[in-house]
C-alpha positions in Angstrom: 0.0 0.0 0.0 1.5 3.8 -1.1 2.1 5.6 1.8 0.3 9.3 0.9 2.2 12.2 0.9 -0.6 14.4 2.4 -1.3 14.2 6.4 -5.1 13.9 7.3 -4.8 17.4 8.8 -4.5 18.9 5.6 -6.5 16.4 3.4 -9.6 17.4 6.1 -8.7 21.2 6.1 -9.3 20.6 2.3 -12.4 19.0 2.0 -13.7 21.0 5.1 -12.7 24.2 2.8 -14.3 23.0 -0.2 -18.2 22.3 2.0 -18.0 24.9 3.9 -17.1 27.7 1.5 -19.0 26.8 -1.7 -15.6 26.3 -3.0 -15.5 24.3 -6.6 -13.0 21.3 -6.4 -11.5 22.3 -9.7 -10.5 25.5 -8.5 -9.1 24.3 -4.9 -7.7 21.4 -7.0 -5.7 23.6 -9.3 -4.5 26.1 -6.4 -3.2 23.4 -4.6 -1.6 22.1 -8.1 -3.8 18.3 -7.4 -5.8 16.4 -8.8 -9.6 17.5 -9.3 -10.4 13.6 -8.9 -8.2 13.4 -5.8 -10.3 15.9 -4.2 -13.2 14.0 -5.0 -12.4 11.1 -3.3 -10.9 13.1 -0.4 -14.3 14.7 0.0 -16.2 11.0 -0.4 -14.0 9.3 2.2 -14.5 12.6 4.7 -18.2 12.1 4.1 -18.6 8.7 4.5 -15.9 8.9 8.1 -18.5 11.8 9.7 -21.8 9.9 8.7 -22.6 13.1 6.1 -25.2 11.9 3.1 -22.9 11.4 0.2 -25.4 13.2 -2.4 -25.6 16.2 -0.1 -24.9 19.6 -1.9 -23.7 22.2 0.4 -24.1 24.6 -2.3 -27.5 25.2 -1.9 -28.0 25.9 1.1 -30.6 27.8 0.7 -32.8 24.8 -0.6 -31.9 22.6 2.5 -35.4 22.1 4.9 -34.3 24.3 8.7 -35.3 21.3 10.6 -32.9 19.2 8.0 -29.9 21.8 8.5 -30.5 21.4 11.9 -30.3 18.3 12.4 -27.4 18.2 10.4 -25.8 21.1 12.3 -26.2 19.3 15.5 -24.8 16.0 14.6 -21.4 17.4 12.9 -21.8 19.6 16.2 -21.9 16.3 18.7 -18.8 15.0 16.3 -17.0 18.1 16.6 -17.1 18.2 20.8 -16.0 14.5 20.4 -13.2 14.9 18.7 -12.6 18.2 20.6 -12.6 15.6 23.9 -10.5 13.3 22.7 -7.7 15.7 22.1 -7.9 16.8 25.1 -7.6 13.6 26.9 -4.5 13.1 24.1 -3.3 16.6 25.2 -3.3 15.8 28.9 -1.7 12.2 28.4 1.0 13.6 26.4 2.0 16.4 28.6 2.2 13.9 31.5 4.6 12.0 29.9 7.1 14.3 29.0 7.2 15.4 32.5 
C-alpha cells in the first residue's frame, strides 16, 4: 500500500474548505496544483468517516429544509465536541509524559 504524501490534517482542512465555503474542487484542485479527482475522493472518504449523506450539496443551502440543517448542524456539532474531547484527553496524556 502507497504511503500518501498528504497528512489527514490537511486532506480534512481541504475537503472542510471545499463544504464549507461553496468552494468548486476544480478550482481548490488547481491552487493546490492536485488532482480535481483526488479531491473527490478526499471529500467521499470525509463524508462517508463523519456519517454526512454522500449526495448532499452544500451549495444550496438555501434549498436545504431548517429542521434538515438542523439536524445536520447538531450532529457534525456532537462529532465536533467529540473529537474536541479526545484531544484533550491526548493533550493531557502527552503532557504527563514528557514530565
Amino acid at each position: 500500500m502507497q504511503r500518501s504524501k498528504y497528512s489527514k490534517e490537511f486532506k480534512d482542512s481541504t475537503v472542510q474548505l471545499i463544504l464549507n465555503n461553496n468552494e468548486s474542487v476544480v478550482k481548490v484542485a488547481a491552487d493546490l496544483d492536485l488532482n480535481s479527482q483526488t479531491l473527490y475522493n478526499w471529500i467521499s472518504k470525509y463524508k462517508r468517516a463523519h456519517n454526512i449523506p454522500l449526495t448532499a450539496s452544500y451549495r444550496a443551502s438555501e434549498k436545504e429544509p431548517i429542521e434538515d440543517e438542523l439536524k445536520r448542524l447538531r450532529r457534525e456539532n456532537k462529532i465536533l465536541k467529540q473529537e474536541r474531547d479526545i484531544l484533550k484527553k491526548a493533550t493531557a496524556y502527552f503532557a504527563k509524559e514528557t514530565l
